[in-house]
N, C-alpha and C positions, 0 to 999 in steps of 0.2 A: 413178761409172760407172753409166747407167741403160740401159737395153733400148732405148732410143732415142736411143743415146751419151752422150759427157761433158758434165753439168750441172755447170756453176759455181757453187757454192753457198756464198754468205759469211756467216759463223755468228762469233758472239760466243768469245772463249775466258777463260776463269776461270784464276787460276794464287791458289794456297793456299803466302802467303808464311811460316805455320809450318811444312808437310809438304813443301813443293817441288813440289807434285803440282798438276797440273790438267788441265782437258777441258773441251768443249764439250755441253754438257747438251742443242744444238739435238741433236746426233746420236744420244743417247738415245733421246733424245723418239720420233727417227719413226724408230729402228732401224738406223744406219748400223753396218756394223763399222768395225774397225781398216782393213780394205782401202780402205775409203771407196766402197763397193759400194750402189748400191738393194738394201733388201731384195727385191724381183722377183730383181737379178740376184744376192743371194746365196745365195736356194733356188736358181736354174737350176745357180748353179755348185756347190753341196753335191750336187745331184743327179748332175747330170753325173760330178765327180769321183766318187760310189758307185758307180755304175751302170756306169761304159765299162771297159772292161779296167784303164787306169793312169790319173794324174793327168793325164798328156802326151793320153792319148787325151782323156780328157775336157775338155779346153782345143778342142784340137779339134771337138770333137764339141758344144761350146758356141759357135765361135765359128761353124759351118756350120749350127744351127738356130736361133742365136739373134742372130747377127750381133755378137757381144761379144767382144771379143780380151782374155785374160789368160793371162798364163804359167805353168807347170807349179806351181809353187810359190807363186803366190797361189791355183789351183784346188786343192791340197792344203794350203795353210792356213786356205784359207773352209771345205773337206770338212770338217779335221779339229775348225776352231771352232765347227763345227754340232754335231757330236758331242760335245763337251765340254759345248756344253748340254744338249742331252739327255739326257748321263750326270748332269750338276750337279741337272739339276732332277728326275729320277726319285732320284737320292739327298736330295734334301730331300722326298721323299714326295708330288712335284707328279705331276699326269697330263695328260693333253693331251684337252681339248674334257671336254662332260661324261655324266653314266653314261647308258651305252645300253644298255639290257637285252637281251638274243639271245632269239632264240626257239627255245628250245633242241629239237633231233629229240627222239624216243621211242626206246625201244628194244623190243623182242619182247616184253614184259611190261606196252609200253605208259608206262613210265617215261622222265619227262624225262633228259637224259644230257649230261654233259659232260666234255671230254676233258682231262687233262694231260697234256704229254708233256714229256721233256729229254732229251737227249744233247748230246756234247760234240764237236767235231772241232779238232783239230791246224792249229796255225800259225807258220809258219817262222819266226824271229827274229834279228834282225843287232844287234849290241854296239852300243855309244855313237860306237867309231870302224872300224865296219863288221869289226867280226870276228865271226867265228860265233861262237853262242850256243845253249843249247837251246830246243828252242822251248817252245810255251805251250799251253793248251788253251782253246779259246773254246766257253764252256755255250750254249747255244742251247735257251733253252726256251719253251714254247707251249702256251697257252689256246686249245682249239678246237672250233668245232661243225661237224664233218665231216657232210654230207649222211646220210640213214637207206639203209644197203642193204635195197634193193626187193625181194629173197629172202626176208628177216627180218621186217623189220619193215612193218608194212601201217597203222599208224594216220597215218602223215605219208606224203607225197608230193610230191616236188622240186615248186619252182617253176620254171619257164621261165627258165633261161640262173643260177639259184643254183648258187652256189661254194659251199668251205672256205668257213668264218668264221675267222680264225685271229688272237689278239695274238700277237707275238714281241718275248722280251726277250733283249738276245744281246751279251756281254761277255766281255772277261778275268779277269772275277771270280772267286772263292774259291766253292765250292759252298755256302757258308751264305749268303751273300748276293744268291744270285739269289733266296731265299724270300721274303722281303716284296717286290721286284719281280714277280715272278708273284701275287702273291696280291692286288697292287692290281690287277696287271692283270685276275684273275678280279673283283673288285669293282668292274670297270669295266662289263664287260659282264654282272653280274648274277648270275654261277655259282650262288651261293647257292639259286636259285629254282630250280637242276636236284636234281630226286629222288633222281639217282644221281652218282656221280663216278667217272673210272675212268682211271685212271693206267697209261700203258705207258713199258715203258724197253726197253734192255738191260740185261745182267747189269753194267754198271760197278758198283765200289765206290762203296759209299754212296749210292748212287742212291735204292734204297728205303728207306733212316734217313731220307733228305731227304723224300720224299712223307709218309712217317708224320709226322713233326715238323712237317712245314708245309700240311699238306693232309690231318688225320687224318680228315676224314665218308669219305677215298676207299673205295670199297667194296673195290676191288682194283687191285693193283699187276700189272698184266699183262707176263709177260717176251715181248719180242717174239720171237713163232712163229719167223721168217726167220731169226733170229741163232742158234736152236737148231738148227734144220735146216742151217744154211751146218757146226756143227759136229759133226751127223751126216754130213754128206758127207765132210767131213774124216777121219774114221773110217773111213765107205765107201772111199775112197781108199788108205789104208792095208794094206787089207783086200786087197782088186784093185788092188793097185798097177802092176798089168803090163795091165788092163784096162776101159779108160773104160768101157765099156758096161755091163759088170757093175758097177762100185763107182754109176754112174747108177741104175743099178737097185734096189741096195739101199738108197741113200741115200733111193728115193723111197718105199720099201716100210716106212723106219724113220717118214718124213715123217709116211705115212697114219697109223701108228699113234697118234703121238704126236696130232695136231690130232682123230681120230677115237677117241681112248682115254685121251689125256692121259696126262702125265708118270708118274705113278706105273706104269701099266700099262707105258709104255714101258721104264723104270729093270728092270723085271721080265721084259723081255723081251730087253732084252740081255745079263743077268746070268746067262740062261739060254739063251743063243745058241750054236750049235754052231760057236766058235770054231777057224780053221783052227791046225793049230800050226806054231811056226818062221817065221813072219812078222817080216822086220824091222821093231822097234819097234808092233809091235802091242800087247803089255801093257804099254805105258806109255800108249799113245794110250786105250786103252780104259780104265784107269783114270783119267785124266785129264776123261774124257768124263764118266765116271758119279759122279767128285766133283763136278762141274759140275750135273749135271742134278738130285742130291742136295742142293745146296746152294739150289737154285730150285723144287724140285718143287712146292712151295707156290704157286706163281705161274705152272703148267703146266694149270691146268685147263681146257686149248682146248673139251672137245666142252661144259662147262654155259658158257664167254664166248660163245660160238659160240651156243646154244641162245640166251642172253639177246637175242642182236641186236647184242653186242658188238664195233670191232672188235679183233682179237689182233695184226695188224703195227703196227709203228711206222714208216707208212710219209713218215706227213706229215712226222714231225720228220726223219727220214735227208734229206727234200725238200729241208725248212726250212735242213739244216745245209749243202748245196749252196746253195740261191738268198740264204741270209741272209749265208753267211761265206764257204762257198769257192769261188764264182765269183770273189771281187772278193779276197780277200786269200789263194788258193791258186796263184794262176799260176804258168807257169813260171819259174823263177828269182826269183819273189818271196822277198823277207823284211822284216821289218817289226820295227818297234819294239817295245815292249809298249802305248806310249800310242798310238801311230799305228793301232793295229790294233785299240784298244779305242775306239776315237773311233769310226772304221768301221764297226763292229760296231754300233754305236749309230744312224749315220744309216738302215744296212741295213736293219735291223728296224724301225724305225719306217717306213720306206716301204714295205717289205714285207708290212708290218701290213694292217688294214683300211682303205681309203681315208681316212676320220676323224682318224683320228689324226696323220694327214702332216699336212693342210689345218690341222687346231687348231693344233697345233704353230707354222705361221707367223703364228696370230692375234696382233695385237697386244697384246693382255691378258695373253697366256701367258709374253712375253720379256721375259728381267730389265731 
């Protein structure tokens, strides 16, 4: 099947009378799969299938831009065989096209800067014979050169219609193996040559053992500002729980402190707060908070990230973990495999990546 319908195409076939095994080496050669697909139409349909809400849409939605008719399950078998190489080949330490150095922003101090970021989002999972199952967590993590805010930093200056620069690596994987995946991907675009490094998360487990262990020049491991404030609201809430507009108010009064004074000051200022008494479940909420904030303090210091030019939200990766994984494998009533969803994952990020990386990827040098 090619973009300009079905080619007849008659090819030699080898059969290996010690192993029983054989194939057609013409189809190697110039990249057919198993479907018997042009490579043209097995990126349209790898794309398709990532990109459209389900595999049925994207059969659809290939057969009305591209004029190619295949059914649900050869658009989720080419999806899912795309993926498989991608995963095969970043597991044998291949990358796709070759090193592009970034030009990496400055920050307030005039220092080159580059981002890591990770988090991880939830994905449903259905048994071998469609019984539920628990589900999984898919790491989504990302090498970025986010634009210099124009507040801060004065030695760079956007260019006309410049984006994010962002790589994404984005899997079912174990949290120790997405570390040498990001770390070629920083070696792809040069990280090395940035003066500074600067790491944001959330508070997940092991999040910050993993930056230390595989990215130790980072200067700091930033906990993202937003996650600490959503759990001073939560507090505030407790507090006026009979009155949105006050627990609003306080939460945004605890906000200024922390981003304006940093962790430590704040930790000291609600230990010293004129707590109401007889609050349902307030001294539990309130000690929960400040083991929380005590366990992070170290990675609360907003007004010197802030001074630097730094930024302190984690807002590209929360982006990334929506456009890379949960539009396409969060729908409703989705659930997924563990392999189906890690194939996914794979085609996503790679086209979600920087344009480069899609286009190498279908070079013929690159495919086994």
């Amino acid at each position: 099947m090619s973009i300009g319908g079905t080619v007849r195409c008659l090819r030699a076939y080898y059969l290996c009378r010690s192993c029983g095994h054989g194939g057609c080496p013409f189809d190697q050669a110039v990249g057919l799969p198993d479907a018997n697909l042009t490579p043209a139409v097995e990126r349209l349909t790898a794309l398709a299938g990532a990109v459209a809400d389900s595999f049925e849409k994207g059969a659809e939605l290939l057969e009305e831009m591209a004029g190619v008719r295949l059914c649900e399950s050869t658009v989720q078998r080419t999806t899912q065989g795309v993926g498989q190489r991608i995963a095969d080949a970043w597991a044998a330490g291949r990358q796709f096209g070759l090193q592009h150095p970034w030009r990496f922003f400055h920050d307030a101090l005039g220092r080159s800067i580059a981002y890591l970021e990770l988090d991880a989002t939830g994905v449903r999972q259905q048994g071998p014979h469609g019984e539920q199952v628990d589900g999984r967590m898919a790491y989504v993590g990302m090498i970025g050169n986010p634009l210099p805010d124009p507040q801060r930093c004065f030695s760079d200056r956007r260019k006309p219609g410049e984006r994010l620069a962002a790589r994404y690596v984005s899997g079912l994987y174990p949290l120790a193996d997405m570390g040498p995946l990001l770390r070629r991907q920083a070696a792809q675009v040069g990280m090395d040559a940035a003066e500074v490094w600067v790491a944001i998360t959330d508070g997940g487990a092991g999040l910050e053992a993993f930056i230390a262990s595989n990215f130790p020049r980072v200067a700091a491991v930033i906990l993202d500002y937003w996650h600490v404030a959503e759990h001073l609201a939560r507090l505030a809430a407790v507090v006026h729980a009979s009155d949105d507009e006050q627990a609003r108010s306080l939460a945004k009064e605890w906000s200024r402190i922390l981003k304006e004074e940093g962790g430590t000051t704040l930790i000291a200022v609600l230990e010293a707060w004129p707590w109401p008494e007889r609050v349902v479940g307030l001294k539990a909420a309130r000690a929960e908070l400040l083991t929380y904030l005590k366990n992070h303090v170290h990675r609360m210091d907003y007004p010197t990230y802030e001074a630097n030019g730094w930024y302190i939200g984690s807002g590209a990766i929360e982006s990334a973990c929506k456009t890379v994984a949960g539009q396409r494998l969060k729908g409703a009533g989705m659930r997924w495999s563990e392999r189906g969803a890690h194939e996914v994952c794979h085609v996503r990020a790679l086209y979600r990546s920087e344009p480069r990386q899609w286009l190498a990827f279908w070079q013929r040098d690159i495919r086994p």
